[in-house]
C-alpha positions as MATLAB code, in Angstrom:
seq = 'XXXXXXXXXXXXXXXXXXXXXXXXXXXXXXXXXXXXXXXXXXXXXXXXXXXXXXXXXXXXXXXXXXXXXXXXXXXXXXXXXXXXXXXXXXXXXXXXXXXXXXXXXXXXXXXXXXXX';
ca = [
      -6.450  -19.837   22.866;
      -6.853  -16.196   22.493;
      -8.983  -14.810   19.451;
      -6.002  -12.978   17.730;
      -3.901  -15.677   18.157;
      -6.205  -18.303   16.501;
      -6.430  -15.170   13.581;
      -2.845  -15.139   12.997;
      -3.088  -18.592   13.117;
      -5.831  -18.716   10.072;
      -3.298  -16.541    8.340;
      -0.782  -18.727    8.196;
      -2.768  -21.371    7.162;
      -4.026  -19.188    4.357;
      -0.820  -18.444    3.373;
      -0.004  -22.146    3.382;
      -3.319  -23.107    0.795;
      -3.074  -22.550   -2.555;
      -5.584  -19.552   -3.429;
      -6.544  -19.187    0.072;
      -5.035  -16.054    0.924;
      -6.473  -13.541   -1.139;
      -9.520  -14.506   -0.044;
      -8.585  -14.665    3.822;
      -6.196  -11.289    3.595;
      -9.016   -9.475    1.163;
     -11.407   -9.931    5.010;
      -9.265   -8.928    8.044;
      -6.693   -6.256    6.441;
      -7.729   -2.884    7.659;
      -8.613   -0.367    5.419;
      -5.288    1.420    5.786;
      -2.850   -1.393    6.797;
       1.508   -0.757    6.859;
       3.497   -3.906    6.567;
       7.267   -3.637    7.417;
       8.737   -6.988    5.927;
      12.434   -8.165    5.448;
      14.881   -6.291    3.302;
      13.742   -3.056    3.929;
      10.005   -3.746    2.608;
       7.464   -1.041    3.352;
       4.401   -1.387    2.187;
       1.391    0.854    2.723;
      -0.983   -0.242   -0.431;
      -3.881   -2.810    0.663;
      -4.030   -3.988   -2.937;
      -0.497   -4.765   -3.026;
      -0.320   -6.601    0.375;
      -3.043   -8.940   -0.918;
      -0.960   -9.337   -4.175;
       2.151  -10.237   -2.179;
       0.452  -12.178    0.401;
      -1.214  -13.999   -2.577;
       2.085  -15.264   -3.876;
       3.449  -18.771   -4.115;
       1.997  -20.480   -0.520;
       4.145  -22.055    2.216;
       5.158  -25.612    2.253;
       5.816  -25.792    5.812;
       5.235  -23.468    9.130;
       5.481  -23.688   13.153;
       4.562  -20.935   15.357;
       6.012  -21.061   18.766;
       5.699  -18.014   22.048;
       2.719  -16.488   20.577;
       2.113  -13.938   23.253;
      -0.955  -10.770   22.871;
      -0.896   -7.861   24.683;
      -4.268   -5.262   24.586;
      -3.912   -1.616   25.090;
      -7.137   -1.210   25.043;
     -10.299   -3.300   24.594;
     -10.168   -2.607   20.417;
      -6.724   -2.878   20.101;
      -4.473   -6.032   20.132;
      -1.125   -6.704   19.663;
       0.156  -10.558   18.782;
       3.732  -11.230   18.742;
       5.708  -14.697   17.879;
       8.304  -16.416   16.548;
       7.696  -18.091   13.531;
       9.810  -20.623   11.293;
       8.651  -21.641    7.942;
       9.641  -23.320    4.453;
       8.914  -22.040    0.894;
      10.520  -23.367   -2.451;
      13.380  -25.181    0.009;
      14.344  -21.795    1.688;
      13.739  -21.752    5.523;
      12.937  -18.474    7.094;
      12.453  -17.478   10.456;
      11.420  -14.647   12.232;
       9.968  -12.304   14.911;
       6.359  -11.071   14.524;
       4.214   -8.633   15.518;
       0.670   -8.124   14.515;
      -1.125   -5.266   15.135;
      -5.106   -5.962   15.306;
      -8.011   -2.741   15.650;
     -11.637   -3.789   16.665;
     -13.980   -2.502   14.224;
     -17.694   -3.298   14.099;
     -17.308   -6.258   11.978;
     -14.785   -7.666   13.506;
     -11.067   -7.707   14.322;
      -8.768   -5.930   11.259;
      -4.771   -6.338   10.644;
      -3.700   -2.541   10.430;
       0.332   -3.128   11.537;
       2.601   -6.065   10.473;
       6.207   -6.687   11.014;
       8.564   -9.211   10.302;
      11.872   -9.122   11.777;
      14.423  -12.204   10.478;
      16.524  -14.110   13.376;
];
């Protein structure tokens, strides 16, 4: 499995443990990062993206046609489908993560969610 995948993979499961993804989000986000999220959500404000990402966790998720692309060697782009469950709503969308190489490691500076 590719590297980026098995990171947006950790995501997920951070976002599916209680408490786990402050932690998890506070390590890969970039030091600049831009989320575009459903309903119009831009958000440009590390801080805030660990506050939201912090919210109540997932009950349920699936991933499915992760593919990655790399412009370069220290850039990566992930991009998936995925479905999840939280509070008895289902939600599903199309995603694309946009990973930069720095010296410590591989950093989330791009997200986007698009529903289906």
């Amino acid at each position: 499995m590719d590297e980026l995948i098995d990171l947006e993979e950790r995501g997920w499961r951070a976002l599916a443990t209680e408490g786990a993804a402050e932690r998890f989000y506070h390590e890969v986000l970039d030091d600049e990062p831009l989320m575009l999220l459903p309903g119009g959500l831009r958000i440009a404000d590390r801080e805030e993206m660990v506050r939201l990402m912090s919210r109540t966790p997932w009950e349920a998720y699936r991933l499915s046609e992760p593919t990655v692309t790399r412009p370069s060697n220290d850039v990566g782009v992930v991009d998936y489908v995925a479905h999840a469950v939280r509070e008895g709503g289902a939600y599903a969308a199309l995603v694309s993560s946009h990973y930069v190489r720095r010296g410590d490691g591989w950093r989330l500076y791009f997200h986007q969610q698009t529903p289906r």
